[in-house]
CHARMM internal coordinates of N, CA and C (Angstrom, degrees):
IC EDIT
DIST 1 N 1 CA 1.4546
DIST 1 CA 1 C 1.5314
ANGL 1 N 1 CA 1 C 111.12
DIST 1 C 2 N 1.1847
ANGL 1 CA 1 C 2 N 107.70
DIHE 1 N 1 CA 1 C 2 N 31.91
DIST 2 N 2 CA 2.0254
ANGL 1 C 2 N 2 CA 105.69
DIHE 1 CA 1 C 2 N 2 CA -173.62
DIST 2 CA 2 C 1.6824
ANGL 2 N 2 CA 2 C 97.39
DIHE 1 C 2 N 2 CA 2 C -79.05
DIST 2 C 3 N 1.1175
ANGL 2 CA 2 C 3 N 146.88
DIHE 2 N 2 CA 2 C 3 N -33.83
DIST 3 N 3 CA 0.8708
ANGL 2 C 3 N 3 CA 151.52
DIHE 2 CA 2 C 3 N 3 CA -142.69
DIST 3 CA 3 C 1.7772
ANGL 3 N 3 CA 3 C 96.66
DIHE 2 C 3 N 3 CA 3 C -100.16
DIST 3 C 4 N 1.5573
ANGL 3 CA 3 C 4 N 130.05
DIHE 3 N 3 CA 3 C 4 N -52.13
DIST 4 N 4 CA 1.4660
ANGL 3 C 4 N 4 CA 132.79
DIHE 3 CA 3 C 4 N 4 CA 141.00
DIST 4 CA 4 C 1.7830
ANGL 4 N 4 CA 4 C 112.83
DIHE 3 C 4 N 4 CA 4 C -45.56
DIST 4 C 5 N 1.1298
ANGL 4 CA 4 C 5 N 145.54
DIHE 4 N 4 CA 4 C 5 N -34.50
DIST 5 N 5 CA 1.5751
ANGL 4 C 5 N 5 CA 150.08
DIHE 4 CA 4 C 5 N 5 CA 159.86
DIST 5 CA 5 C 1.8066
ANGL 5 N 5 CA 5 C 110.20
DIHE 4 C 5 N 5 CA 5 C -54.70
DIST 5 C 6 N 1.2582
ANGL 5 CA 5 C 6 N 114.29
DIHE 5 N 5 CA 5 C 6 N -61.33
DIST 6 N 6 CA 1.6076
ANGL 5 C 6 N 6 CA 126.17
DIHE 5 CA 5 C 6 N 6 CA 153.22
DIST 6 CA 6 C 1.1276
ANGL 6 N 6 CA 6 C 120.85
DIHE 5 C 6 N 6 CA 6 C -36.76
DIST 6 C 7 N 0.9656
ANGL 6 CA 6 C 7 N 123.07
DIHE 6 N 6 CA 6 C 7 N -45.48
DIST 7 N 7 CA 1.6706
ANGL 6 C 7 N 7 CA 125.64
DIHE 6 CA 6 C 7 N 7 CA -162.01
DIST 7 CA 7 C 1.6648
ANGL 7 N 7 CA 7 C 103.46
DIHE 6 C 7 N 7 CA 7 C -77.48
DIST 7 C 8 N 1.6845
ANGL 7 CA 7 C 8 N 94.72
DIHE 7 N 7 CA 7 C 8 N -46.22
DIST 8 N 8 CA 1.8979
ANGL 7 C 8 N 8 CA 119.11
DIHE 7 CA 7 C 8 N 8 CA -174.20
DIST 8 CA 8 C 1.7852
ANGL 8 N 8 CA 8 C 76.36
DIHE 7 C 8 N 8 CA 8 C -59.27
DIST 8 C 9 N 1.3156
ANGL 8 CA 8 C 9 N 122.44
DIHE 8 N 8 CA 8 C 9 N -84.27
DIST 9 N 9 CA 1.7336
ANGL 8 C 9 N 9 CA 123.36
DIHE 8 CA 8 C 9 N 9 CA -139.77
DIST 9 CA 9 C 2.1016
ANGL 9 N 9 CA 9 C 108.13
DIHE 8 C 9 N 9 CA 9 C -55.34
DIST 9 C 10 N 1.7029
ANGL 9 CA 9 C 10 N 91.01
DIHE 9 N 9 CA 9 C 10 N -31.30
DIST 10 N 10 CA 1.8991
ANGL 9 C 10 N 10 CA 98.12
DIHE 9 CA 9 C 10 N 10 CA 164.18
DIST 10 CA 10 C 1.6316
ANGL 10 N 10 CA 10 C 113.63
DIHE 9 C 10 N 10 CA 10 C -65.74
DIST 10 C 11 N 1.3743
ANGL 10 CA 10 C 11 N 111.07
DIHE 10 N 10 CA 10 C 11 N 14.61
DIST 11 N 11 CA 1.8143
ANGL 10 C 11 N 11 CA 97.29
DIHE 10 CA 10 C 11 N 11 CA -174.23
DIST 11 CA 11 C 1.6066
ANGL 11 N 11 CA 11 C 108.48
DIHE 10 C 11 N 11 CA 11 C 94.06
DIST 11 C 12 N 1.2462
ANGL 11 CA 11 C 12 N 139.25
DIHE 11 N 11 CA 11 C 12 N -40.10
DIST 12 N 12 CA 1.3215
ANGL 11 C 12 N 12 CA 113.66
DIHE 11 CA 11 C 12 N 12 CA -153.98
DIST 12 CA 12 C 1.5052
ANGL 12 N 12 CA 12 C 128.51
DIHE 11 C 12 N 12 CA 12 C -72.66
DIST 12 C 13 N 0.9596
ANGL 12 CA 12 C 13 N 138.93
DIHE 12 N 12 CA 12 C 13 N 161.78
DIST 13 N 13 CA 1.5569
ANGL 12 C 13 N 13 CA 142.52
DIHE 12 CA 12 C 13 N 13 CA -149.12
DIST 13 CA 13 C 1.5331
ANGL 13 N 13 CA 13 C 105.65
DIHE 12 C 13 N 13 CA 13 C -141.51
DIST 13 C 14 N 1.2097
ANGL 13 CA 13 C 14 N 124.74
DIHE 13 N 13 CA 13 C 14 N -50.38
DIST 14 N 14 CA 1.3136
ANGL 13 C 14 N 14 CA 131.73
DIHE 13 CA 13 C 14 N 14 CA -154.03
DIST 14 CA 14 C 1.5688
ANGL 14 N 14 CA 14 C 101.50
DIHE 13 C 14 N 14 CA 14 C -82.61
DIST 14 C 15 N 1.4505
ANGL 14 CA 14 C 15 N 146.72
DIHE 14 N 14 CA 14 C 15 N 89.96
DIST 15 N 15 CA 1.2406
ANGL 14 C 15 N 15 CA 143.45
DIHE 14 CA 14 C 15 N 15 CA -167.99
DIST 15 CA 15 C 1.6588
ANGL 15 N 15 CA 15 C 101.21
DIHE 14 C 15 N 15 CA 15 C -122.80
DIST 15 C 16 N 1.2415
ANGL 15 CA 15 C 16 N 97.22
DIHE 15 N 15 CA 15 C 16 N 149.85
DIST 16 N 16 CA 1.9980
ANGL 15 C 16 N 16 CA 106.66
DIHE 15 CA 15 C 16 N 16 CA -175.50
DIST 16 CA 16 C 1.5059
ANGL 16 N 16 CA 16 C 90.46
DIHE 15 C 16 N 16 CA 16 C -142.63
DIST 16 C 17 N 1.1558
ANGL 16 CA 16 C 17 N 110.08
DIHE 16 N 16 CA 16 C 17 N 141.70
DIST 17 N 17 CA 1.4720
ANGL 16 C 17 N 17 CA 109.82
DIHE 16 CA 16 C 17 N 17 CA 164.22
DIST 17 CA 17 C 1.8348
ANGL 17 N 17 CA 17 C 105.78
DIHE 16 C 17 N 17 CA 17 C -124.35
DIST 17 C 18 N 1.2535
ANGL 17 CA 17 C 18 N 109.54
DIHE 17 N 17 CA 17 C 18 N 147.27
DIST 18 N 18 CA 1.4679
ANGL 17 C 18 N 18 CA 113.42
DIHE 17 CA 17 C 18 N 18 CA 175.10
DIST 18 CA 18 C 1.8792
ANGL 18 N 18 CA 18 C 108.97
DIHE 17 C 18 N 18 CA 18 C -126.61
DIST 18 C 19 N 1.0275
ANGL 18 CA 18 C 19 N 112.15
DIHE 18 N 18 CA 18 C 19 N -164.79
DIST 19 N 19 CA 1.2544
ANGL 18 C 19 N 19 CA 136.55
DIHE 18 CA 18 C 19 N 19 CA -172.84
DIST 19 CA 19 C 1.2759
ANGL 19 N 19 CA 19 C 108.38
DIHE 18 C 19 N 19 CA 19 C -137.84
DIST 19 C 20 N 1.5660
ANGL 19 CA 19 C 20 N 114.18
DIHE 19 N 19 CA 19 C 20 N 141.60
DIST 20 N 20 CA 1.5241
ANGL 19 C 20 N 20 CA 124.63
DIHE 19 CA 19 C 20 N 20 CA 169.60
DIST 20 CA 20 C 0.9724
ANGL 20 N 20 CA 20 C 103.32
DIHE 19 C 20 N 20 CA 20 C -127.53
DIST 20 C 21 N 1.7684
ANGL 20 CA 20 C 21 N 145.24
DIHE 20 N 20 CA 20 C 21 N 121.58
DIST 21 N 21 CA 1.6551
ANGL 20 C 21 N 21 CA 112.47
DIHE 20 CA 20 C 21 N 21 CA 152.12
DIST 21 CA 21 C 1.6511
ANGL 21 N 21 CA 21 C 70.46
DIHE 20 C 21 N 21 CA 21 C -134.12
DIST 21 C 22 N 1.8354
ANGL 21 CA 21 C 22 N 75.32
DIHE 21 N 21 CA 21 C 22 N -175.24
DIST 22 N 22 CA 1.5570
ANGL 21 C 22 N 22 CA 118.55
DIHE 21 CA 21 C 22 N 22 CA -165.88
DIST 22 CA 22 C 1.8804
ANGL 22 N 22 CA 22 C 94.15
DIHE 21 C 22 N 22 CA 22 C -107.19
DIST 22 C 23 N 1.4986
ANGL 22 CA 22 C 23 N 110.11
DIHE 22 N 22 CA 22 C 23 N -54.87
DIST 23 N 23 CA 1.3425
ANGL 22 C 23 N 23 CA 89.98
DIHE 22 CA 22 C 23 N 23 CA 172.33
DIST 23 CA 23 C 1.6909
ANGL 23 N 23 CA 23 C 112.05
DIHE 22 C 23 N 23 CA 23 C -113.83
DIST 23 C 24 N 1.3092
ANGL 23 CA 23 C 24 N 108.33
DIHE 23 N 23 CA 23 C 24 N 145.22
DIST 24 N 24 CA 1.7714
ANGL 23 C 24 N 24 CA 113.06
DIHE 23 CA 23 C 24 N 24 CA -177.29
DIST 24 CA 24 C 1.7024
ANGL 24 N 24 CA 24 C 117.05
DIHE 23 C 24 N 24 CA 24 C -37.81
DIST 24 C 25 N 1.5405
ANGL 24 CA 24 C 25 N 128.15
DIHE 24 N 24 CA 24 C 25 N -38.34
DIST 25 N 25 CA 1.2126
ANGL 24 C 25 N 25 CA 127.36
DIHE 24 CA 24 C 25 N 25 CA -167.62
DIST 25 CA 25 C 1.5280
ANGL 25 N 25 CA 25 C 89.67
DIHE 24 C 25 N 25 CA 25 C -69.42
DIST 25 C 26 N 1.4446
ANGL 25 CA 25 C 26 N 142.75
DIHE 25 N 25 CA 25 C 26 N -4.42
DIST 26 N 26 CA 1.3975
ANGL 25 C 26 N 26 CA 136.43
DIHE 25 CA 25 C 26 N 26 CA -152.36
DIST 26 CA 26 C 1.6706
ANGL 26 N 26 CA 26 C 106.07
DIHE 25 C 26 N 26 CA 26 C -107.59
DIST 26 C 27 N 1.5799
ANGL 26 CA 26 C 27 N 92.24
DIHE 26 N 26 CA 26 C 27 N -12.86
DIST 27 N 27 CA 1.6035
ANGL 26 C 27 N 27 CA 108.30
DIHE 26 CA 26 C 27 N 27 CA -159.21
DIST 27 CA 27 C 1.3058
ANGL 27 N 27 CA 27 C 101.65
DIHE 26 C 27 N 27 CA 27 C -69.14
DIST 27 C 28 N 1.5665
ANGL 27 CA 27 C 28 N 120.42
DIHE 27 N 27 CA 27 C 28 N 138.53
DIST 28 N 28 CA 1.4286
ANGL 27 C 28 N 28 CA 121.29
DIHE 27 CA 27 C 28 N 28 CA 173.15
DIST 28 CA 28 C 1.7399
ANGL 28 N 28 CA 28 C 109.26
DIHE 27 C 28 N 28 CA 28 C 84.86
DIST 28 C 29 N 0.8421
ANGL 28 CA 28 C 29 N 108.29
DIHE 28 N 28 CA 28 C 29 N -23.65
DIST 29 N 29 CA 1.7007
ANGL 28 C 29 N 29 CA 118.48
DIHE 28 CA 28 C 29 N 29 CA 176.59
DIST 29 CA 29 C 1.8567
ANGL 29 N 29 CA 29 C 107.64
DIHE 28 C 29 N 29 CA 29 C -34.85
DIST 29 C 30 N 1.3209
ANGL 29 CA 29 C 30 N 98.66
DIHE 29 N 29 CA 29 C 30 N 112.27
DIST 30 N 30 CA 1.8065
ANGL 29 C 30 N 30 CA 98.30
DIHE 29 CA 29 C 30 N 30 CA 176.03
DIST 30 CA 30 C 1.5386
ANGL 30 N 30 CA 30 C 122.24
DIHE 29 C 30 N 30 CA 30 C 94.58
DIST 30 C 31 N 1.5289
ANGL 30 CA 30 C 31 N 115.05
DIHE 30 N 30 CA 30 C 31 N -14.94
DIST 31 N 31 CA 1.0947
ANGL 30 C 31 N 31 CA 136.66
DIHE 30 CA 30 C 31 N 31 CA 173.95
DIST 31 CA 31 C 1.7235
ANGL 31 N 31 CA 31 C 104.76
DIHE 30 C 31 N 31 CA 31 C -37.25
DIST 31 C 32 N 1.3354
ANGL 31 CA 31 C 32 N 106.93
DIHE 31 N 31 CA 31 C 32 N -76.74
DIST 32 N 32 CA 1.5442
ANGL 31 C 32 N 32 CA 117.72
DIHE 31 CA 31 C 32 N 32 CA -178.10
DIST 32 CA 32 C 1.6798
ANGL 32 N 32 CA 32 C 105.25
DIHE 31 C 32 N 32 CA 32 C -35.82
DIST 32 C 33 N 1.6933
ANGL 32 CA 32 C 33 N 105.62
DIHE 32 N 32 CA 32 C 33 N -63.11
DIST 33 N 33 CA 1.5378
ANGL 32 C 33 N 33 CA 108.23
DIHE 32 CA 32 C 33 N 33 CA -167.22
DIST 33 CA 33 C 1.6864
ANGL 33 N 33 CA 33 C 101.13
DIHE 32 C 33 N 33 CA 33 C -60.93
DIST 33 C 34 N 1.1995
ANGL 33 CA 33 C 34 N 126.87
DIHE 33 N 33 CA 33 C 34 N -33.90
DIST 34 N 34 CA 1.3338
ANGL 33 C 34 N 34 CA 105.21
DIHE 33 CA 33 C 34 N 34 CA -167.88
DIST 34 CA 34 C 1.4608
ANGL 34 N 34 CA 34 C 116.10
DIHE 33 C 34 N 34 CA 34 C -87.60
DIST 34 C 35 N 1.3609
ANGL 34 CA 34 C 35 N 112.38
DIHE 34 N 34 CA 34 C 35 N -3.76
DIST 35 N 35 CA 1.7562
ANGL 34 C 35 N 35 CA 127.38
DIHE 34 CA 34 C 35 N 35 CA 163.73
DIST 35 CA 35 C 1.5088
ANGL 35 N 35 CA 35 C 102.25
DIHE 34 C 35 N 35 CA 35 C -72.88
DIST 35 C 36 N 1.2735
ANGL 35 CA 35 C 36 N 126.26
DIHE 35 N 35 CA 35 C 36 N -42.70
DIST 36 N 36 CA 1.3757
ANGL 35 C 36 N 36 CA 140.51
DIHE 35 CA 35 C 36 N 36 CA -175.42
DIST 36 CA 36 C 1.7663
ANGL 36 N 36 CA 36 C 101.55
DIHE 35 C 36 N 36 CA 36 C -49.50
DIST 36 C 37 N 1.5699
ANGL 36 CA 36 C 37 N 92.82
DIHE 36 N 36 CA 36 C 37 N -66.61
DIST 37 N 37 CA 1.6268
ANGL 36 C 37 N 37 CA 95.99
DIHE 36 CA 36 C 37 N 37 CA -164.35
DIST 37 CA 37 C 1.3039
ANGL 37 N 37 CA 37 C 103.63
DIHE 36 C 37 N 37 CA 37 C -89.06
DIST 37 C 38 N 1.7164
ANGL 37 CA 37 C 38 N 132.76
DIHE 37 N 37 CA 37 C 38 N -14.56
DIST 38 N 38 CA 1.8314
ANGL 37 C 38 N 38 CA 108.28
DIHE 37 CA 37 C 38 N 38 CA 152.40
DIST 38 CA 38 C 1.7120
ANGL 38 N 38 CA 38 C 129.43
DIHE 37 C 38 N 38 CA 38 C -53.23
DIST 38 C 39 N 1.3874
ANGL 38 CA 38 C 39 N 89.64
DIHE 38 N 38 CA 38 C 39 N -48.64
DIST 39 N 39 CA 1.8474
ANGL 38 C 39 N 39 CA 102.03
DIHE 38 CA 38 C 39 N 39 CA 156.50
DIST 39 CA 39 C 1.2758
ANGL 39 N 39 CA 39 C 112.22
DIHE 38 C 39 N 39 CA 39 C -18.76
DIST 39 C 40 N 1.7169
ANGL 39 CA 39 C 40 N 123.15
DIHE 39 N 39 CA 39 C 40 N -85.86
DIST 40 N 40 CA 1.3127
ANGL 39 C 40 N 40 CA 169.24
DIHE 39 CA 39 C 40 N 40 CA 73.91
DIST 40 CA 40 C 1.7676
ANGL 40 N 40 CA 40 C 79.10
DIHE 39 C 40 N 40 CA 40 C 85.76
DIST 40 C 41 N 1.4704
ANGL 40 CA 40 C 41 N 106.18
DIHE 40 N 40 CA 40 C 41 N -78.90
DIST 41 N 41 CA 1.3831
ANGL 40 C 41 N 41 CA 113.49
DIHE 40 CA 40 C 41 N 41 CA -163.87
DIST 41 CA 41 C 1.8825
ANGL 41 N 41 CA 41 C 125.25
DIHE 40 C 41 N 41 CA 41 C -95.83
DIST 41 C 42 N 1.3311
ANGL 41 CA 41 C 42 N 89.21
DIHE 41 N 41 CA 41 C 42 N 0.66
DIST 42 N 42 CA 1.6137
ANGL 41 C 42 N 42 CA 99.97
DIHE 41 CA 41 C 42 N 42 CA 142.34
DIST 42 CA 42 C 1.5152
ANGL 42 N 42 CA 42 C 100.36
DIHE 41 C 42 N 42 CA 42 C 133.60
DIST 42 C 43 N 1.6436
ANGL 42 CA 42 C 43 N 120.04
DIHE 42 N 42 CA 42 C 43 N -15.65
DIST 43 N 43 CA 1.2362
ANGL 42 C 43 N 43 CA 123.74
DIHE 42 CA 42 C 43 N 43 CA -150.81
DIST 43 CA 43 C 2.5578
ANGL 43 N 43 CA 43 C 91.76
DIHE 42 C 43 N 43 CA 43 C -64.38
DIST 43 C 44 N 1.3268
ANGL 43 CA 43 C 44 N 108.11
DIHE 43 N 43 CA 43 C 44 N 142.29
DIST 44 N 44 CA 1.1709
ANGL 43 C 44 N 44 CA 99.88
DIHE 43 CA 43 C 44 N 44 CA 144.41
DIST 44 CA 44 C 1.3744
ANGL 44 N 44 CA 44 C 137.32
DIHE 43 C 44 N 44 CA 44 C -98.99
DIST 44 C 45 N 1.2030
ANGL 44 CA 44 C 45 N 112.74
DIHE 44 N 44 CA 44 C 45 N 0.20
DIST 45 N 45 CA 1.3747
ANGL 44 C 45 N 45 CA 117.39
DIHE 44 CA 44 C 45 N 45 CA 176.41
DIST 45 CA 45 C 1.2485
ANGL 45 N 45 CA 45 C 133.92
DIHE 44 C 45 N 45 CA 45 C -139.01
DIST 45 C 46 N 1.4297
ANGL 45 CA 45 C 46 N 145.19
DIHE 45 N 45 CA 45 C 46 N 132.85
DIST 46 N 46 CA 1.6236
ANGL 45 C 46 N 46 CA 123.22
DIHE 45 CA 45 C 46 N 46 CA 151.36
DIST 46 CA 46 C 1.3154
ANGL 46 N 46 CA 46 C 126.34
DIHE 45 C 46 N 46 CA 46 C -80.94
DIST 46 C 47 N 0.9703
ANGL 46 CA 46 C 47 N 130.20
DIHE 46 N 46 CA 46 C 47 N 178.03
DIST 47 N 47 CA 1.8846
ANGL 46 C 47 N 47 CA 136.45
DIHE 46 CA 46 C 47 N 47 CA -166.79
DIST 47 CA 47 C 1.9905
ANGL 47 N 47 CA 47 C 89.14
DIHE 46 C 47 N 47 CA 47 C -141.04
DIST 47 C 48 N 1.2096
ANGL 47 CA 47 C 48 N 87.06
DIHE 47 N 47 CA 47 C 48 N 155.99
DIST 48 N 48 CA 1.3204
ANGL 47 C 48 N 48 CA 131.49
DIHE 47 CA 47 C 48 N 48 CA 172.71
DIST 48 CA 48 C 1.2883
ANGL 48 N 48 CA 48 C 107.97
DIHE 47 C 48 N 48 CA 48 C -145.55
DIST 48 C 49 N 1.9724
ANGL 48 CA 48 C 49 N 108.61
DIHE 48 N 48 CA 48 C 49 N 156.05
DIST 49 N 49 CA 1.3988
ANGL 48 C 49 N 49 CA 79.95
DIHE 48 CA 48 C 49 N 49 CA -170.63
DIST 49 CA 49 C 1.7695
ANGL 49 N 49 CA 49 C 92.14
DIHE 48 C 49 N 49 CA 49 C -141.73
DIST 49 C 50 N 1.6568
ANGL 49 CA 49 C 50 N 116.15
DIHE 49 N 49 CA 49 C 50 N 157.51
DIST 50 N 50 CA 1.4126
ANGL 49 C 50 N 50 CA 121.07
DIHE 49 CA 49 C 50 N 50 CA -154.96
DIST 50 CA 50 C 1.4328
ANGL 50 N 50 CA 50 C 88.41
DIHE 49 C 50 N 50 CA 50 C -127.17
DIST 50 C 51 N 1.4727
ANGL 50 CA 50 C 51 N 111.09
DIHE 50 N 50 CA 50 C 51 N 106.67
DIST 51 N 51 CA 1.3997
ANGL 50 C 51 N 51 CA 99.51
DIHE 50 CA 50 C 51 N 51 CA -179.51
DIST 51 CA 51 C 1.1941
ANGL 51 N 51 CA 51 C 148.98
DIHE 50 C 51 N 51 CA 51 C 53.75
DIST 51 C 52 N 1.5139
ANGL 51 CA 51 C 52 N 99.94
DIHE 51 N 51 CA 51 C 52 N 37.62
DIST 52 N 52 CA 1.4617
ANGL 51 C 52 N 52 CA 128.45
DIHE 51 CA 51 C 52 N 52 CA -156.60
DIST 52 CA 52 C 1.1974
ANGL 52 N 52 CA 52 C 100.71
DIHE 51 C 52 N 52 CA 52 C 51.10
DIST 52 C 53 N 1.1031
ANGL 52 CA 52 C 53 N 148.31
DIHE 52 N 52 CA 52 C 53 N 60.37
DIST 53 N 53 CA 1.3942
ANGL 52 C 53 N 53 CA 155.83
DIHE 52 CA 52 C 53 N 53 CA 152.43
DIST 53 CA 53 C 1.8243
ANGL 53 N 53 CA 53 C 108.31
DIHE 52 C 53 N 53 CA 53 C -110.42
DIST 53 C 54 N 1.1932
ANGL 53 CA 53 C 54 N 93.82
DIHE 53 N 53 CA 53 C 54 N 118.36
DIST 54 N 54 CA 1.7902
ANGL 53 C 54 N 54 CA 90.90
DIHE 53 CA 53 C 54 N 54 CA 168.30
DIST 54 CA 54 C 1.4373
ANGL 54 N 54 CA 54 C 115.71
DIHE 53 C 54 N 54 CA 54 C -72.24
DIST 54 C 55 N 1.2606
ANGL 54 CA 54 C 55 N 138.79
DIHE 54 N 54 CA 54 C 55 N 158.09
DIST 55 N 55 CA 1.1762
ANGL 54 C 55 N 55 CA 130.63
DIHE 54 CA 54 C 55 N 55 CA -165.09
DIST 55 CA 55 C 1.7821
ANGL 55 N 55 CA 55 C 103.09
DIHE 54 C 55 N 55 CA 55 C -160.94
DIST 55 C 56 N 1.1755
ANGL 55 CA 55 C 56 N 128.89
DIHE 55 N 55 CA 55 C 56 N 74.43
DIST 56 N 56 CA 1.2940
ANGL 55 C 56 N 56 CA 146.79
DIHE 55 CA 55 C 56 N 56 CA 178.13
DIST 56 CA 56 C 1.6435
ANGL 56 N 56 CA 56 C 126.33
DIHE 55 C 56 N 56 CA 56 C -25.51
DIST 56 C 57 N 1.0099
ANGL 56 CA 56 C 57 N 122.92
DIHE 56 N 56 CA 56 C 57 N 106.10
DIST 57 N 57 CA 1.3680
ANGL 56 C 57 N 57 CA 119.84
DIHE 56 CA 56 C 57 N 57 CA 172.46
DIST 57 CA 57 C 1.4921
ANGL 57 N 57 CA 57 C 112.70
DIHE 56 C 57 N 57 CA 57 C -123.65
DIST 57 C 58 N 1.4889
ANGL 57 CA 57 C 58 N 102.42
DIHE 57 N 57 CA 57 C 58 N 123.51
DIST 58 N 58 CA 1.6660
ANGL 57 C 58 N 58 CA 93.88
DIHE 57 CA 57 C 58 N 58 CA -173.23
DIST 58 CA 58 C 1.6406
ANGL 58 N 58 CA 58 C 113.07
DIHE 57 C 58 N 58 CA 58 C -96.53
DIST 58 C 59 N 1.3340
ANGL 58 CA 58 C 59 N 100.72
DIHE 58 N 58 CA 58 C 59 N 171.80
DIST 59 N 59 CA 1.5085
ANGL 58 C 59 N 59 CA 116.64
DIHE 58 CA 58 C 59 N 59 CA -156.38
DIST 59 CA 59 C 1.3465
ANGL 59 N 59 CA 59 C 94.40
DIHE 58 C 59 N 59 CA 59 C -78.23
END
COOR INIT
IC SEED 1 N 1 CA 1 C
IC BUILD
C-alpha cells in the first residue's frame, strides 16, 4: 500500500475503494482490510460519489 501511504503524505483526501472479480463469491473481497489500513494511514473518510458529487463516509 506505499503508493495509497504517498498519495495520504502528497495531501490527498478524496479515496473510493471498489471491487473487481471475475467470479461473484470474490466480490467485495478485502474491502474491510483496505478501510482498516486507510484508517491505519490517517485517511478519515471514504467518498462515493452522487453525480459527480463526493459524498463522505467516515471510517
Amino acid at each position: 500500500m506505499r503508493s495509497l501511504q504517498l498519495y495520504r503524505e502528497l495531501g490527498g483526501r478524496i479515496l473510493t475503494i471498489g471491487s473487481d472479480s471475475h467470479r461473484k463469491e470474490h466480490l467485495g473481497a478485502f474491502i474491510k482490510d483496505t478501510m482498516e489500513e486507510a484508517k491505519k494511514l490517517g485517511f478519515e473518510e471514504i467518498y462515493t460519489f452522487d453525480r459527480m458529487c463526493p459524498i463522505p463516509h467516515k471510517l
